[in-house]
N, C-alpha and C positions, 0 to 999 in steps of 0.2 A: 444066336443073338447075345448069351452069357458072355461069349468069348470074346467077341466084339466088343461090349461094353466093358470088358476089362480091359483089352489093348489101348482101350481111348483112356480110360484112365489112366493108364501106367502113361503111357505116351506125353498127356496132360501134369503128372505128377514131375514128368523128366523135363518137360519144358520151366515151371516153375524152379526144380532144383537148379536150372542153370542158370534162370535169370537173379537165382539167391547168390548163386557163387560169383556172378559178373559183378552185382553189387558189392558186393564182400568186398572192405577196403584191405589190402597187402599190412602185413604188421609191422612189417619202415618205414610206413608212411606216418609223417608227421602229423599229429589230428589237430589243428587250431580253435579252441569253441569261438564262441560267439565274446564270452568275456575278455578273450586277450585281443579279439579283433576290433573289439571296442578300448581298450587301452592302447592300442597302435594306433586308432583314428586320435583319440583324445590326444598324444605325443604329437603325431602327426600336427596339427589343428594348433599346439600352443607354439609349434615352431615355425608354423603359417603367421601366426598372430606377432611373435616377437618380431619374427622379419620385415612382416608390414609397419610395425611400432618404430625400429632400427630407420626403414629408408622413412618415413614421414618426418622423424627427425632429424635427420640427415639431410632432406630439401631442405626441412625451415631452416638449420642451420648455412647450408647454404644460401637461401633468399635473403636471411641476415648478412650474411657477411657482400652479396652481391650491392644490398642496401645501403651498407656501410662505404664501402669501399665508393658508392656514384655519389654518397654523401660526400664524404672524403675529398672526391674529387672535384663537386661542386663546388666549398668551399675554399681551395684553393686557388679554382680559377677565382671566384668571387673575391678574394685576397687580392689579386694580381690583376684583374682588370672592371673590379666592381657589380656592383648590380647588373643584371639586364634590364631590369625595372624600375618604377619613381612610383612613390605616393605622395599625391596631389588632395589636398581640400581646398572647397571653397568656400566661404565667410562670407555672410552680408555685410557691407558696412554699419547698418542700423545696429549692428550687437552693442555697440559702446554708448548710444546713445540712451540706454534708458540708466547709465551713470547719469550722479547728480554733479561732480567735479571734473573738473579737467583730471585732477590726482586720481579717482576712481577711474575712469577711462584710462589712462596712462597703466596703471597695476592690475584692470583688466585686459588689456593687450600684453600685459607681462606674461599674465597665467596662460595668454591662447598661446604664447613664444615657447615656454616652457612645455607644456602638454606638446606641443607638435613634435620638440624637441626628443622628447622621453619614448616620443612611438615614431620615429624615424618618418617625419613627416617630410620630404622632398620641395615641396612646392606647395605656396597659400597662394590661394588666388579671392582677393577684395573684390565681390562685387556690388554694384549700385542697385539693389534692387525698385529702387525708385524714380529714378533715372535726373537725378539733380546736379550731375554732374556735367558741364559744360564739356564742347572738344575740346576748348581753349585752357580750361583747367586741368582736363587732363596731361596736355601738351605740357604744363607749366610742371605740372607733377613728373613725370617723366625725367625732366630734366633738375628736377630736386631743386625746385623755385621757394623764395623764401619770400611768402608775402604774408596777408590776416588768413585767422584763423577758419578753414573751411567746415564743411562738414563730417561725419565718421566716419566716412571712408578712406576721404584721406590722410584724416591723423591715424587710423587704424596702418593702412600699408605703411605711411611713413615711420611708427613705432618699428612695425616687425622689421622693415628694414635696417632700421639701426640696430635691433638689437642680434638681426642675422649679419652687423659687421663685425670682425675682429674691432676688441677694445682701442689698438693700439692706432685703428685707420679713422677711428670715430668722430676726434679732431680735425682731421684733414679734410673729412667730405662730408658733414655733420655739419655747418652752420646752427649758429644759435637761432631759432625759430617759436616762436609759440607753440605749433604743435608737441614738441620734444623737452619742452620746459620741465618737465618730469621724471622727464626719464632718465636721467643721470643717475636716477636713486633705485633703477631696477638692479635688481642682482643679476649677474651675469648668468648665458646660457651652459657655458661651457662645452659648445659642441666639438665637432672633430677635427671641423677647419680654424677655430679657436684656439692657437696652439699659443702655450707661455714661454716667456723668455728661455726657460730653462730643457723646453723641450726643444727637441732636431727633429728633422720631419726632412722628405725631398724638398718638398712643395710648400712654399709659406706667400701668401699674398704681402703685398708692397705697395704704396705711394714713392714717387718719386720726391724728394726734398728740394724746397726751393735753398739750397745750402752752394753759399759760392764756391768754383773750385776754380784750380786751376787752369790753362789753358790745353786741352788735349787729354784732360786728368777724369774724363764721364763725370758720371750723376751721383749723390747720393740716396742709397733707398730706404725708406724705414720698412720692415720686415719682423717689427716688436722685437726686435735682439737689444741687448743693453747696449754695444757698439753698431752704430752706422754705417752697414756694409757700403765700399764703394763699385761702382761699375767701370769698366774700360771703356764704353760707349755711350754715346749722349741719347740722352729720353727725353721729349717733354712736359716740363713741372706739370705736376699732379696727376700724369698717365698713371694707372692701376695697371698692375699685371703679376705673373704669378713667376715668382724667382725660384729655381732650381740650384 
């Protein structure tokens, strides 16, 4: 039994020495601890982080410049064939009425001309919120009828309208009325289709002049130039239209 239990020992002791030598690393082999595989993660990890930093800036730079560029291109169709849009308010006629003069009312429609003017206002629309306006009055208004003085409405639209004419056509389709008695003294809007003597433009509106000419000799138009453009073709007096 001695001898037995020594063979299992030895046997027992040969099996450990061999699994000490399997483990035994070779002495070429590189040994890496734990410190330098955490300074390789840490490298690793900041070169992850620059390259995410790199392309996220690199989008927004790109989304800017894609931004820029549809701006860009917005604005020169917008140059070339205008808004696709209009902005529209509408006004009670009553605004003017709690004036105590005609002059107050007159330089209160000046300031709604001007404010619409300053925020690219398109289009005013007067309404009667009262409803004291006759069709028949309407009809007369329409057609820029020159009788007694009505209610705020329509000295209101009549003001804006004059003062959304060019200066030089004011004469022409402007009769002297009561409502407008005033208004000679407002300062001008200066808008875009407002253009002075000394500006060129494509597009300038015109009355036709009742000015004699010759026989086969057209129309003369005013178009606020200091000389009196002529036409080759006949118009009839006081026709409005827009000269190229």
């Amino acid at each position: 039994m001695n001898s037995e239990s020594i063979r299992s020992d030895d046997s027992y002791s040969d099996v450990i020495l061999a699994k000490m030598q399997k483990k035994k690393r070779p002495k070429n082999q590189e040994f890496v601890g734990f410190k330098e595989k955490k300074k390789e993660f840490k490298q690793q990890k900041r070169k992850w982080e620059e390259e995410k930093a790199m392309n996220k800036i690199r989008k927004k730079m790109e989304a800017e410049q894609k931004a820029k560029e549809e701006e860009d291109l917005k604005k020169s169709q917008r140059e070339k064939f205008g808004r696709s849009w209009t902005v529209s308010i509408a006004l009670p006629g009553s605004i003017v009425e709690n004036a105590q003069s005609d002059e107050e009312k007159t330089n209160l429609s000046g300031y709604i001309a001007r404010a619409a003017t300053v925020f690219c206002v398109d289009e005013i629309i007067v309404f009667d919120e009262l409803k004291s306006i006759t069709r028949n009055e309407d009809k007369e208004f329409v057609n820029l009828a020159v009788g007694k003085r009505r209610n705020g409405c329509i000295m209101l639209a009549k003001i804006l309208q004059y003062l959304d004419c060019p200066q030089y056509l004011r004469k022409s389709l402007f009769p002297q009325q009561p409502d407008l008695k005033f208004a000679g003294a407002l300062h001008p809007l200066n808008a875009p289709h407002h253009l002075r003597s000394d500006v060129w433009n494509d597009y300038r509106e015109g009355v036709v002049r009742n000015i004699a000419v010759k026989d086969g000799k057209g129309s003369y138009v005013d178009i606020g130039l200091q000389k009196v453009p002529s036409l080759s073709f006949l118009y009839r007096t006081t026709s409005i239209y827009q000269l190229k």
